[in-house]
mmCIF file of the C-alpha atoms, coordinates in Angstrom:
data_MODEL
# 
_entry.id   MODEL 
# 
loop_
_atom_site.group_PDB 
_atom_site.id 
_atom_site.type_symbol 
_atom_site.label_atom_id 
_atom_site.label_alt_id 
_atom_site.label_comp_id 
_atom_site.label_asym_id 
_atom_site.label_entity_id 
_atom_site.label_seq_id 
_atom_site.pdbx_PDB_ins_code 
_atom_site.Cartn_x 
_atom_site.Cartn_y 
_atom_site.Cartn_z 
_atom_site.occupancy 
_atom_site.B_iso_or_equiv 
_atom_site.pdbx_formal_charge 
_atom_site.auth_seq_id 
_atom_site.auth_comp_id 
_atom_site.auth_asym_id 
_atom_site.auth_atom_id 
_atom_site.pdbx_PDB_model_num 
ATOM 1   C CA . UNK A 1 1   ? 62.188 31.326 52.229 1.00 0.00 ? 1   UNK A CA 1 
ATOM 2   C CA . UNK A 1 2   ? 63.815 34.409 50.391 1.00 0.00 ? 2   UNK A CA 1 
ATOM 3   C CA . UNK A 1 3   ? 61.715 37.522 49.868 1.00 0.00 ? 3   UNK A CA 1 
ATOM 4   C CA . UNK A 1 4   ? 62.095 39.407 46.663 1.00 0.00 ? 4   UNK A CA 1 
ATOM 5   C CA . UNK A 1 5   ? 61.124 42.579 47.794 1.00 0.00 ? 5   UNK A CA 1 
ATOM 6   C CA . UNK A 1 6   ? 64.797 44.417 48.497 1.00 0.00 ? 6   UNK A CA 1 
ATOM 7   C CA . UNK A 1 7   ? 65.721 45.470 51.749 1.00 0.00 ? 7   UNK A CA 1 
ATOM 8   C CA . UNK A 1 8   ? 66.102 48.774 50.235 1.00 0.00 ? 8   UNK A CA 1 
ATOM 9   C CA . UNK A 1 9   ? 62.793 49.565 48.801 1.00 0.00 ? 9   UNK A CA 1 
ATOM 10  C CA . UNK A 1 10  ? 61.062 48.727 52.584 1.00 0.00 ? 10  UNK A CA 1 
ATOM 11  C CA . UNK A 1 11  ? 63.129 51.022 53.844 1.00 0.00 ? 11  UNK A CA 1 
ATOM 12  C CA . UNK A 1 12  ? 62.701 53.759 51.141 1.00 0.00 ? 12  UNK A CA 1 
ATOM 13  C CA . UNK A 1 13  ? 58.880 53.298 51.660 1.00 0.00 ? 13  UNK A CA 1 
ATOM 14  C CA . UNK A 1 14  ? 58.912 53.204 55.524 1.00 0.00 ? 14  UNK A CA 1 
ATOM 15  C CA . UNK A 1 15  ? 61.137 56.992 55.270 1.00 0.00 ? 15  UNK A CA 1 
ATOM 16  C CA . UNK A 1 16  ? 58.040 57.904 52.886 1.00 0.00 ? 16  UNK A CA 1 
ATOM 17  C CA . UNK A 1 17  ? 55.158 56.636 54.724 1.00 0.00 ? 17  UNK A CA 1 
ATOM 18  C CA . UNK A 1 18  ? 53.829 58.317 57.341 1.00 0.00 ? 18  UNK A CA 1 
ATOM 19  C CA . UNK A 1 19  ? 55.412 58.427 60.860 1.00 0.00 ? 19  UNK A CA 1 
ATOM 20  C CA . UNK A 1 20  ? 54.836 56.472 63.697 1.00 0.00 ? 20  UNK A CA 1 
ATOM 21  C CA . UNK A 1 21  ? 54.188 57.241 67.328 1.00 0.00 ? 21  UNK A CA 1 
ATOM 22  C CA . UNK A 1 22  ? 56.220 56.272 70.532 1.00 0.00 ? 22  UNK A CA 1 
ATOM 23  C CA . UNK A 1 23  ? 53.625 53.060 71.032 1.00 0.00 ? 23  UNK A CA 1 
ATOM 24  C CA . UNK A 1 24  ? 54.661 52.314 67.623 1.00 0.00 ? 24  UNK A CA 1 
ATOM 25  C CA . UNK A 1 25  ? 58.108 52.236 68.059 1.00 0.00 ? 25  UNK A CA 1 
ATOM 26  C CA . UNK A 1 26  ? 57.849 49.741 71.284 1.00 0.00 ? 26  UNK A CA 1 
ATOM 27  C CA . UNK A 1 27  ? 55.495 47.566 69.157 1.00 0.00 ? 27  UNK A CA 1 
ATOM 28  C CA . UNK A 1 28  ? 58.609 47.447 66.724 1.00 0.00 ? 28  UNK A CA 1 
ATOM 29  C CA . UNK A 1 29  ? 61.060 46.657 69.383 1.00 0.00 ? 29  UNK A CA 1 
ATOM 30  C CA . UNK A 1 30  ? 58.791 44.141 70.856 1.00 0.00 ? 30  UNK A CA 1 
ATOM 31  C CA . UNK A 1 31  ? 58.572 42.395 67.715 1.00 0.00 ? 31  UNK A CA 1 
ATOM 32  C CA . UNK A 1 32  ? 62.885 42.802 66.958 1.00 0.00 ? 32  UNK A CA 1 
ATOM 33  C CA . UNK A 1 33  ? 63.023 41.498 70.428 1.00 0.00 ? 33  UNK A CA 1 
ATOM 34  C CA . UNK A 1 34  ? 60.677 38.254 70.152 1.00 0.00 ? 34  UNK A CA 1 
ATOM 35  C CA . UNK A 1 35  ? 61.295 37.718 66.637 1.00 0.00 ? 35  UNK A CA 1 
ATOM 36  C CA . UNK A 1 36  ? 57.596 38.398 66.322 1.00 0.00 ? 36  UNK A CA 1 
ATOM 37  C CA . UNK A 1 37  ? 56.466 38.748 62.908 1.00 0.00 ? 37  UNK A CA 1 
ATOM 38  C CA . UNK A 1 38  ? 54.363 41.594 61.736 1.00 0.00 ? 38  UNK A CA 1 
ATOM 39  C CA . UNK A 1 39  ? 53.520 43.847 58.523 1.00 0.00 ? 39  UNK A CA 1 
ATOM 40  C CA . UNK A 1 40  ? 56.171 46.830 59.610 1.00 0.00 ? 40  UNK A CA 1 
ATOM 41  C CA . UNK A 1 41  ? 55.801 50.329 59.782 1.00 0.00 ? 41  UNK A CA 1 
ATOM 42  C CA . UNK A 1 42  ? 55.781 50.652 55.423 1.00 0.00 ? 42  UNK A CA 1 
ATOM 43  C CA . UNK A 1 43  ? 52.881 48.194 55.393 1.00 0.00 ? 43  UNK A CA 1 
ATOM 44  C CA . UNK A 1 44  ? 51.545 49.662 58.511 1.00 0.00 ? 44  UNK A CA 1 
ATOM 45  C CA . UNK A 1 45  ? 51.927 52.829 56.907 1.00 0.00 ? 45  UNK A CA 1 
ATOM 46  C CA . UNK A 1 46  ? 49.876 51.621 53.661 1.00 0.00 ? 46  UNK A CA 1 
ATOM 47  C CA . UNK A 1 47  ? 47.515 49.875 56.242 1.00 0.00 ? 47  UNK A CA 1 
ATOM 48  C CA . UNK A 1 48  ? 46.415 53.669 58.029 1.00 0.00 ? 48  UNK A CA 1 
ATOM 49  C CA . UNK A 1 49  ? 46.508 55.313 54.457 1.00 0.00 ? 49  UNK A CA 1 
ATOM 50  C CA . UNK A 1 50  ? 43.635 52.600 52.600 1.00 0.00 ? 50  UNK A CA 1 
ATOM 51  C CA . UNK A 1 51  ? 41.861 52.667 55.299 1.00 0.00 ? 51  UNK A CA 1 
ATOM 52  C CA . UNK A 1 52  ? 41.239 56.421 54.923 1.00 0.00 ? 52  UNK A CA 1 
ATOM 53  C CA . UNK A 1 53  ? 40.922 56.198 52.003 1.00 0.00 ? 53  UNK A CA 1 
ATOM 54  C CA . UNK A 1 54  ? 38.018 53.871 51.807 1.00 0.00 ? 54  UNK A CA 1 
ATOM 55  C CA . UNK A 1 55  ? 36.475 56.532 54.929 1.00 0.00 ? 55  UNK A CA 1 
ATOM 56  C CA . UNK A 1 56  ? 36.809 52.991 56.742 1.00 0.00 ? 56  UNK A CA 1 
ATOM 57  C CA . UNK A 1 57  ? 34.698 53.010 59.880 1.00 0.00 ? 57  UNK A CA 1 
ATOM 58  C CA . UNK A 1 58  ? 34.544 48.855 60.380 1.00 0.00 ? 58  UNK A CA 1 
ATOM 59  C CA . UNK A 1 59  ? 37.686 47.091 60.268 1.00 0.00 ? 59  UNK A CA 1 
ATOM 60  C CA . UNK A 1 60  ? 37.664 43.044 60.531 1.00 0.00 ? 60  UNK A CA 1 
ATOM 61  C CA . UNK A 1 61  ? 41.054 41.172 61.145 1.00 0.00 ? 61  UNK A CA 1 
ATOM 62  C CA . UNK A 1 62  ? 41.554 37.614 60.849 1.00 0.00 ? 62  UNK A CA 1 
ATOM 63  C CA . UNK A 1 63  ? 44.486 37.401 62.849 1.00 0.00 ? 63  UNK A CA 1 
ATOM 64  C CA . UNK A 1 64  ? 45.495 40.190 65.166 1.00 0.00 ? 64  UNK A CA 1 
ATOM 65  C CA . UNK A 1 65  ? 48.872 39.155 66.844 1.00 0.00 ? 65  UNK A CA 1 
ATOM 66  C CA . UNK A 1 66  ? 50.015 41.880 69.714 1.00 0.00 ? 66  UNK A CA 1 
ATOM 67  C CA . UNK A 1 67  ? 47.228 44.282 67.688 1.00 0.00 ? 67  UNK A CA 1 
ATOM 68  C CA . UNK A 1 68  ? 50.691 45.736 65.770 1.00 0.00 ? 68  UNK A CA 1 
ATOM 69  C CA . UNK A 1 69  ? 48.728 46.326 61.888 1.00 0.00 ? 69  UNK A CA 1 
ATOM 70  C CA . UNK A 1 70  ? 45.254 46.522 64.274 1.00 0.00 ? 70  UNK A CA 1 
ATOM 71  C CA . UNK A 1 71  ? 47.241 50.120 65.854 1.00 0.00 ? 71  UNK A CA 1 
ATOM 72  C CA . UNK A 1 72  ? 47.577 51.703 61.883 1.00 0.00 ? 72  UNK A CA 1 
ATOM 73  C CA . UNK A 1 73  ? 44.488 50.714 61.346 1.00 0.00 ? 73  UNK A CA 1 
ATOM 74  C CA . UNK A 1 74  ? 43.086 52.666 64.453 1.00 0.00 ? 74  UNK A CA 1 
ATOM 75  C CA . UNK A 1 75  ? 44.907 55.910 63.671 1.00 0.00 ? 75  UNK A CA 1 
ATOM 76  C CA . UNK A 1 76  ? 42.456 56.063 60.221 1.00 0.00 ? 76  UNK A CA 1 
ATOM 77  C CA . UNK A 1 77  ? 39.163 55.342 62.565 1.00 0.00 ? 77  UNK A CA 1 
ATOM 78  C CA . UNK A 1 78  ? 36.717 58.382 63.282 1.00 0.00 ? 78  UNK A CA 1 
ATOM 79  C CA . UNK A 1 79  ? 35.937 58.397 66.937 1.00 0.00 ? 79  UNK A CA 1 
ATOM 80  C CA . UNK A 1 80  ? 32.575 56.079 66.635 1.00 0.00 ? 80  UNK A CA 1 
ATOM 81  C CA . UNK A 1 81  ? 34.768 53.033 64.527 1.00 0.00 ? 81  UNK A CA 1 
ATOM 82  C CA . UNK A 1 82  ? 35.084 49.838 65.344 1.00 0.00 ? 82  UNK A CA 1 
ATOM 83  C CA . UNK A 1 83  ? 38.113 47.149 64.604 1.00 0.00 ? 83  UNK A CA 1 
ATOM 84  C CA . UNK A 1 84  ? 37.730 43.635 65.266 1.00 0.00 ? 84  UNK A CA 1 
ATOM 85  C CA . UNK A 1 85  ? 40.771 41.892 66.236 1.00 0.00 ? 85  UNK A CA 1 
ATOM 86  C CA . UNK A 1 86  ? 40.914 37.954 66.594 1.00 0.00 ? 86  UNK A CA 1 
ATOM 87  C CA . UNK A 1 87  ? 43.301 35.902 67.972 1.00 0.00 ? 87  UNK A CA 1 
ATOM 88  C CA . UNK A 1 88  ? 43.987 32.576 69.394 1.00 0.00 ? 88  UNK A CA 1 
ATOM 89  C CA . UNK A 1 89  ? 46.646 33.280 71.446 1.00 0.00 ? 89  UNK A CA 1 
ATOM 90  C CA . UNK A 1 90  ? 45.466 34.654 74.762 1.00 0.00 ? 90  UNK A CA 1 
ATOM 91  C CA . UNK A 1 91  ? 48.679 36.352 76.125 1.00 0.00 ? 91  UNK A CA 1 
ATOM 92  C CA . UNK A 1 92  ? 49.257 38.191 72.603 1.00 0.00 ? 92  UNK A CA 1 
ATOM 93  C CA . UNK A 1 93  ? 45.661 39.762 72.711 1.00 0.00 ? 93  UNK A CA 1 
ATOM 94  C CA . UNK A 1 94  ? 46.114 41.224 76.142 1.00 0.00 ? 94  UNK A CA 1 
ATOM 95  C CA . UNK A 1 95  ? 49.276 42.798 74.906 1.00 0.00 ? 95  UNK A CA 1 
ATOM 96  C CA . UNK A 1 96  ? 46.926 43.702 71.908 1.00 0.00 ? 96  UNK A CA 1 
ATOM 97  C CA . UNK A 1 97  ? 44.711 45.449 74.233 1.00 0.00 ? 97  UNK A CA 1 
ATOM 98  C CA . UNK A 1 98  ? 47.479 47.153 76.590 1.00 0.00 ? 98  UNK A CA 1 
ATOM 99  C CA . UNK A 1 99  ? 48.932 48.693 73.098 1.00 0.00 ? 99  UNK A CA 1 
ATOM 100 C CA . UNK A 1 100 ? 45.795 49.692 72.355 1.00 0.00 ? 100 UNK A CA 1 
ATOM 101 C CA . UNK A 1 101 ? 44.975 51.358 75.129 1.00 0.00 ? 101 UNK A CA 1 
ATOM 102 C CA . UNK A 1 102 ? 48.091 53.107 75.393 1.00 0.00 ? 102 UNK A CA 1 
ATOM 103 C CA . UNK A 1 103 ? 46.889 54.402 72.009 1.00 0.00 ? 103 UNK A CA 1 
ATOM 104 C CA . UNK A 1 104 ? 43.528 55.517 73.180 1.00 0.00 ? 104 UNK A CA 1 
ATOM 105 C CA . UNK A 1 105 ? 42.096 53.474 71.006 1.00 0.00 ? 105 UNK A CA 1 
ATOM 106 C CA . UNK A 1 106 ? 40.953 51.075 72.881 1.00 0.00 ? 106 UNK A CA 1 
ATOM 107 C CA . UNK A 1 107 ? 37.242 52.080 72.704 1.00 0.00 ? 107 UNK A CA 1 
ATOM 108 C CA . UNK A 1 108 ? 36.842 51.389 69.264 1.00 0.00 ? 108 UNK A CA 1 
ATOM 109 C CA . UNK A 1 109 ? 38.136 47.968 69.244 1.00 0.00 ? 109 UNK A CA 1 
ATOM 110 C CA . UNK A 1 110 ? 36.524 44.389 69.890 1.00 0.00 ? 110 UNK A CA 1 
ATOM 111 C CA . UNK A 1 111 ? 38.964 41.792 70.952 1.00 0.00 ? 111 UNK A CA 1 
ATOM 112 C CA . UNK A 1 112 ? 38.100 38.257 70.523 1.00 0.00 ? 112 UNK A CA 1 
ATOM 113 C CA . UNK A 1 113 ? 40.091 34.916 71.398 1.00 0.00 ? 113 UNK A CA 1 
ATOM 114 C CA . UNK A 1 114 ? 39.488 31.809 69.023 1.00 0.00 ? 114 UNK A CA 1 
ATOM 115 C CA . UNK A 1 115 ? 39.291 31.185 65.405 1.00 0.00 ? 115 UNK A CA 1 
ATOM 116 C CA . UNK A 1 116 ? 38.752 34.058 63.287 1.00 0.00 ? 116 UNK A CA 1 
ATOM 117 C CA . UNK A 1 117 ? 36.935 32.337 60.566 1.00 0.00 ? 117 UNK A CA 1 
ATOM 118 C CA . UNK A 1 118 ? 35.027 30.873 63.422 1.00 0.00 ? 118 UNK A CA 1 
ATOM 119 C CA . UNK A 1 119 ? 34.385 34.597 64.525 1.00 0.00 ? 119 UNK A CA 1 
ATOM 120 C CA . UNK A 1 120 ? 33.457 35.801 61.616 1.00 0.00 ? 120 UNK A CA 1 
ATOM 121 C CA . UNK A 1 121 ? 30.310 34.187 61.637 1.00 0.00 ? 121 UNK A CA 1 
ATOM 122 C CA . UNK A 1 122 ? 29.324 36.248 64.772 1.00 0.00 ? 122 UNK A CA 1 
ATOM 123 C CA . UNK A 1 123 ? 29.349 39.662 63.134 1.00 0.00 ? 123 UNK A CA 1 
ATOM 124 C CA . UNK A 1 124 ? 27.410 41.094 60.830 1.00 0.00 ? 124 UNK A CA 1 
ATOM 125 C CA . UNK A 1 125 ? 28.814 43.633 57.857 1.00 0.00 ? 125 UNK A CA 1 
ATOM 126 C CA . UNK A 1 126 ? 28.850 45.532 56.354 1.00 0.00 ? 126 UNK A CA 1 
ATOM 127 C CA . UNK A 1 127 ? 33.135 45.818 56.844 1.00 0.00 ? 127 UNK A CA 1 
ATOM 128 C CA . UNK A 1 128 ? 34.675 48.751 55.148 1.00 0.00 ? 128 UNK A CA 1 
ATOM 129 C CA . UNK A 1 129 ? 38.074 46.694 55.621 1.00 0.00 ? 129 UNK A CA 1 
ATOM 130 C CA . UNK A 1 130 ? 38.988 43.197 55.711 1.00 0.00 ? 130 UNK A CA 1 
ATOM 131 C CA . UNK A 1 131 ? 42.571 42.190 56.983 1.00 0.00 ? 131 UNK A CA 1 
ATOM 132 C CA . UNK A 1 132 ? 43.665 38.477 56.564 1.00 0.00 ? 132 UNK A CA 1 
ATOM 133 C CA . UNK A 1 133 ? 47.041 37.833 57.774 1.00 0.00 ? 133 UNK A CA 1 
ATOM 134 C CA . UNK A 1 134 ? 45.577 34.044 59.329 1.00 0.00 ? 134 UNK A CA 1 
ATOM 135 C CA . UNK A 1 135 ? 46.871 30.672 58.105 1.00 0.00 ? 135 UNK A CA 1 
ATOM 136 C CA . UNK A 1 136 ? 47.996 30.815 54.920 1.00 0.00 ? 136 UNK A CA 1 
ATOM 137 C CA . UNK A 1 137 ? 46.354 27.507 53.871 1.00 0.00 ? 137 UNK A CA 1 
ATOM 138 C CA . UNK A 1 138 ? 43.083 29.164 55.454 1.00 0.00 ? 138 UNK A CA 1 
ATOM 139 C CA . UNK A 1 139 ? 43.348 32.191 53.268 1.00 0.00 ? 139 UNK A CA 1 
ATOM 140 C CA . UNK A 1 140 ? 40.944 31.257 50.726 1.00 0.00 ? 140 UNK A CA 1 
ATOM 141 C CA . UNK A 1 141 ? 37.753 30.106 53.687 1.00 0.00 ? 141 UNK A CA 1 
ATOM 142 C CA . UNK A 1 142 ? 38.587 33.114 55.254 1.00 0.00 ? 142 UNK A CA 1 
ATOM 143 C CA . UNK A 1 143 ? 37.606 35.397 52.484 1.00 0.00 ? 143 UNK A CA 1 
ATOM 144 C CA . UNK A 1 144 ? 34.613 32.949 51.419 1.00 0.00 ? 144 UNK A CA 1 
ATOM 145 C CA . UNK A 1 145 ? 33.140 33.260 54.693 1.00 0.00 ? 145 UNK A CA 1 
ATOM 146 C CA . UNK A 1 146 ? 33.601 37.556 55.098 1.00 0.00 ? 146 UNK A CA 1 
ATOM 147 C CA . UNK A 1 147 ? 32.875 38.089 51.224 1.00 0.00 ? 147 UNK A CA 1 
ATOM 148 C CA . UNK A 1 148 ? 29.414 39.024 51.705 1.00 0.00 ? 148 UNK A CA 1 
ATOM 149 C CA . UNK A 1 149 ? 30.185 41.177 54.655 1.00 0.00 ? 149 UNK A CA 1 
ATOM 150 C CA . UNK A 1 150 ? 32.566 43.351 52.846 1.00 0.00 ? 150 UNK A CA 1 
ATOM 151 C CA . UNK A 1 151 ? 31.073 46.811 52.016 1.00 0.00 ? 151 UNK A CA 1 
ATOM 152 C CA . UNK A 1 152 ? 30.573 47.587 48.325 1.00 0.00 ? 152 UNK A CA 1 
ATOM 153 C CA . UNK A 1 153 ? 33.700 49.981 47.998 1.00 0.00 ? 153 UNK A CA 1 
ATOM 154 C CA . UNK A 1 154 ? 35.579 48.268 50.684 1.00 0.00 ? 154 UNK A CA 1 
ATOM 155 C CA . UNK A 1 155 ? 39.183 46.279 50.490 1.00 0.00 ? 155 UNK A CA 1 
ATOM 156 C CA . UNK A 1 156 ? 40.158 43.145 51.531 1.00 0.00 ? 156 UNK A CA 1 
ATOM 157 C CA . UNK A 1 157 ? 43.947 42.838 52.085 1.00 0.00 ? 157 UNK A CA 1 
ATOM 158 C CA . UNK A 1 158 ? 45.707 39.784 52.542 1.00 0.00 ? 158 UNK A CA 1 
ATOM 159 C CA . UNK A 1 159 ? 49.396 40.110 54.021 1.00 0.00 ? 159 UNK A CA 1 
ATOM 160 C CA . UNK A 1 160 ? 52.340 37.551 52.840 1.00 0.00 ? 160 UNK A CA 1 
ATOM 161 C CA . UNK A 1 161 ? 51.082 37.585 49.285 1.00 0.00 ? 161 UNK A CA 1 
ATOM 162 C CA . UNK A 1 162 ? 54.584 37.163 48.254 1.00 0.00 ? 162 UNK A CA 1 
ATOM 163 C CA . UNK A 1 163 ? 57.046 35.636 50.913 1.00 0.00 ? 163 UNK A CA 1 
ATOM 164 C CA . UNK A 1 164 ? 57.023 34.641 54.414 1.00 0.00 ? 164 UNK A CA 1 
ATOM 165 C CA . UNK A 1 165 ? 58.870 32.009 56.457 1.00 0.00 ? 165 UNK A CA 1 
ATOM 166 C CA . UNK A 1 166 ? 57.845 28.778 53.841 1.00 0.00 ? 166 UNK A CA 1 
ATOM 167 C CA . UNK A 1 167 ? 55.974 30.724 51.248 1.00 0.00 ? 167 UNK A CA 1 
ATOM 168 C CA . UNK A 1 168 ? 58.258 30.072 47.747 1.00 0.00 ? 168 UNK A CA 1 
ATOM 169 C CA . UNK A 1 169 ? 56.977 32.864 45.763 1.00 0.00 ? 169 UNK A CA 1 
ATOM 170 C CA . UNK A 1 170 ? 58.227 31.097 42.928 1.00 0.00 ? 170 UNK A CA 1 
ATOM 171 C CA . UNK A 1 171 ? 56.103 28.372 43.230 1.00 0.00 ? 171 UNK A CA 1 
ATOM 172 C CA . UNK A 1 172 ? 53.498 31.209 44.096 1.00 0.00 ? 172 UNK A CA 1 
ATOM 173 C CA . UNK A 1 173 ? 54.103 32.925 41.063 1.00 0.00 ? 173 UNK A CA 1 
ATOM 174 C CA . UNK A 1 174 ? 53.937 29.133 38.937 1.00 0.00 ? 174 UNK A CA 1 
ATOM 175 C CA . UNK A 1 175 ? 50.964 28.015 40.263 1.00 0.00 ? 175 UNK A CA 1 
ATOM 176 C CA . UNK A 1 176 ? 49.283 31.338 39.247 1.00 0.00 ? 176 UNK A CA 1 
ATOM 177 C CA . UNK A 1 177 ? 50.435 31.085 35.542 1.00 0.00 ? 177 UNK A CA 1 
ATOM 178 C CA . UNK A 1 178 ? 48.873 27.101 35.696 1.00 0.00 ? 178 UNK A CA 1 
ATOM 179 C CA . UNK A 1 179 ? 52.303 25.247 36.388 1.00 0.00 ? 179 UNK A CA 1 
ATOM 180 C CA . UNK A 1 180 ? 51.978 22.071 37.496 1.00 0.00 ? 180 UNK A CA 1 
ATOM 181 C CA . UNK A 1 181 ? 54.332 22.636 41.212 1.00 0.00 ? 181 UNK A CA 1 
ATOM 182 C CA . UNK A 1 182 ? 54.599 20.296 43.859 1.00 0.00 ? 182 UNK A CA 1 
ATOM 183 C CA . UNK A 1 183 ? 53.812 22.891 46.409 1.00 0.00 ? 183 UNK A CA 1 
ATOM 184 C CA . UNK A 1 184 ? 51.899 22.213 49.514 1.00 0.00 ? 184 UNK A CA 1 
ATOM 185 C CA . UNK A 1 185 ? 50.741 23.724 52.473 1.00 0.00 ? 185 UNK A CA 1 
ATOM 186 C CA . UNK A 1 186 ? 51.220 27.992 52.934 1.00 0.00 ? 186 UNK A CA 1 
ATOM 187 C CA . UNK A 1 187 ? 52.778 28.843 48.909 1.00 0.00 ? 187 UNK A CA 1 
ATOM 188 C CA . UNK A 1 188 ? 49.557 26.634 47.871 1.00 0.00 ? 188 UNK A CA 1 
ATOM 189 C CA . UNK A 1 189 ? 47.347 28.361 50.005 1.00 0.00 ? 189 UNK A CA 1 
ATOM 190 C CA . UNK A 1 190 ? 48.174 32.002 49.183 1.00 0.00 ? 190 UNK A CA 1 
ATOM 191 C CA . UNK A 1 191 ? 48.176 30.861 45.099 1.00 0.00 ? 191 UNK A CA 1 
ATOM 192 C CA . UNK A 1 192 ? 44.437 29.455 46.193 1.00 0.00 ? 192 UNK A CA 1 
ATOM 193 C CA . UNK A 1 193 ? 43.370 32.718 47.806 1.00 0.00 ? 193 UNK A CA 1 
ATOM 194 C CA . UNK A 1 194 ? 44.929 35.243 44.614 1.00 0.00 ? 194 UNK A CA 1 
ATOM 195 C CA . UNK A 1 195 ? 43.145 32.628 42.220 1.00 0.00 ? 195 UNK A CA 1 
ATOM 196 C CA . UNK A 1 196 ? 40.044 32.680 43.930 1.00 0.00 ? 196 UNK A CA 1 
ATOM 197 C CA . UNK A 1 197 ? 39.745 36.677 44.818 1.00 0.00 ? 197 UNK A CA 1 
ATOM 198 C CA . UNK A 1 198 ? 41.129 37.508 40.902 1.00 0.00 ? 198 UNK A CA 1 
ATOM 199 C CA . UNK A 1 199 ? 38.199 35.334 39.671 1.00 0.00 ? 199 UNK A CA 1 
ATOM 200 C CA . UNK A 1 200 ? 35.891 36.982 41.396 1.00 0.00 ? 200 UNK A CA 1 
ATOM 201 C CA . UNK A 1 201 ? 33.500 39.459 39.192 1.00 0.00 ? 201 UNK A CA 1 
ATOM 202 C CA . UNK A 1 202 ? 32.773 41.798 42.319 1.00 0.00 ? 202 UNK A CA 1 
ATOM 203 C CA . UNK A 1 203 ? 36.252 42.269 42.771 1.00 0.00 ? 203 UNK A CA 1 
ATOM 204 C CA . UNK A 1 204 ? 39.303 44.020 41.983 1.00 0.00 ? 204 UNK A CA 1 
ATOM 205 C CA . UNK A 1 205 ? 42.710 43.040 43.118 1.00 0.00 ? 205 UNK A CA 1 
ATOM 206 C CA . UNK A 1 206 ? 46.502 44.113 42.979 1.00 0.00 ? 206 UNK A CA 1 
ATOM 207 C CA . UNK A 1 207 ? 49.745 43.998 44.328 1.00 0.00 ? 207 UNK A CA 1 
ATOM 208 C CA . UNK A 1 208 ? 51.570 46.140 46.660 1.00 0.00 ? 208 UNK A CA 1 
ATOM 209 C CA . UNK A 1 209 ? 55.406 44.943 46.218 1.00 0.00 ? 209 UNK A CA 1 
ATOM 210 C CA . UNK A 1 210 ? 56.229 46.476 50.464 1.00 0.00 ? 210 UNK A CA 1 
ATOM 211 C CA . UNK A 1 211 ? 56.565 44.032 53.422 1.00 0.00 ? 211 UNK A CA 1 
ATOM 212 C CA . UNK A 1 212 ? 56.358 40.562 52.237 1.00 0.00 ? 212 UNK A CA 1 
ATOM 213 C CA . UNK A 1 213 ? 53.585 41.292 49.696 1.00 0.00 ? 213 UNK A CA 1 
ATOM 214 C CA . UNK A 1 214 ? 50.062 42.991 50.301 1.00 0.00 ? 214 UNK A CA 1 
ATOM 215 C CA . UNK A 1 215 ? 47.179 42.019 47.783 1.00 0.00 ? 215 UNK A CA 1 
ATOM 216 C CA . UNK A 1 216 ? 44.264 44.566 47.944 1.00 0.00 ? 216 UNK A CA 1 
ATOM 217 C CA . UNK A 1 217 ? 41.523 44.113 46.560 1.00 0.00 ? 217 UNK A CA 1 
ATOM 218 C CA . UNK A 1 218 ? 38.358 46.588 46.138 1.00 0.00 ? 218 UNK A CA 1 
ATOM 219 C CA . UNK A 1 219 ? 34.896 45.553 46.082 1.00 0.00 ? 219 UNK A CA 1 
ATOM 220 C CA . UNK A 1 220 ? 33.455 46.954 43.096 1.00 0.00 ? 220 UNK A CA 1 
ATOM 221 C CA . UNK A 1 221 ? 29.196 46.351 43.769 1.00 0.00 ? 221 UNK A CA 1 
# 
């Protein structure tokens, strides 16, 4: 599916954004090379700068990848942090964790294989971040389950809030006004998890228009 967001104004935002390292730059290639999908360096960028500015010091993801969006996050960390990452993929956490380590970083992360929602349930809060970039039909459990976990004055941010390989952000953007859409599957899932998170009364939520759409939203009590 088309993404909205012009070509120009990730770029413009990545020159803006603060600069990445020479680990970085390899994740990028690795994921150019592979056609490995991630946030990019202007989310990435975003991802390092909310983090500080929520003095983050527990990070949760549910779904980690190669650890590319887990690496931003580590740069905002104080030396005692903690991320979480999750994956189910066995050979992409172990690349998570060589990145990582490359990064010196590695001490303040957790890496667990399985089902993040399934994860989750292992760990107590409170979370100072929440990342969900999982299934996008799972979008909506995944935040029920960590909702209670996430720090009063934390964020939860949910990647692919606008596009992403079958998310029609027109049928997104219609289900969200109360069209009736025959939409299934990922679009229906991320309208689900916006609905559900903008309803919420402890919440606030809004749109970064970078990468294929961030929604963060702040915990307000």
């Amino acid at each position: 599916m088309s993404n909205p967001i012009p070509d120009s104004i990730e770029q413009f935002a990545g020159a803006v954004g603060p600069d990445g390292d020479d680990v970085l730059a390899e994740m990028d290639d690795y994921a150019d090379r592979e056609g490995f999908p991630t946030v990019g360096p202007a989310v990435g960028g975003w991802l390092e700068l909310l983090a500080r500015l929520v003095g983050a010091e527990r990070v949760f993801e549910f779904g980690s990848g190669y650890g590319y969006s887990a690496y931003w996050f580590c740069r905002a960390l104080p030396d005692d942090g903690e991320i979480v990452l999750t994956e189910v993929d066995a050979d992409e956490l172990e690349l998570a964790r060589e990145y990582l380590d490359r990064g010196d970083f590695e001490a303040s992360a957790r890496f667990e294989l399985g089902d993040a929602i399934e994860t989750v349930g292992s760990y107590d809060g409170p979370f100072d971040v929440v990342l969900i970039d999982n299934e996008k039909h799972r979008y909506r459990e995944a935040f029920e389950r960590v909702r209670e976990k996430v720090a009063p004055g934390g964020i939860v941010v949910a990647d692919n809030a606008i596009a992403g390989s079958t998310i029609d952000h027109e049928d997104v953007r219609r289900l969200l006004d109360g069209e009736s859409v025959d939409a299934t599957g990922p679009s229906e899932g991320i309208a689900e998890y916006l609905s559900a998170v903008r309803a919420d009364p402890d919440f606030r939520t809004s749109l970064l228009p970078v990468g294929e759409g961030v929604a963060v939203s702040y915990r307000t009590k």
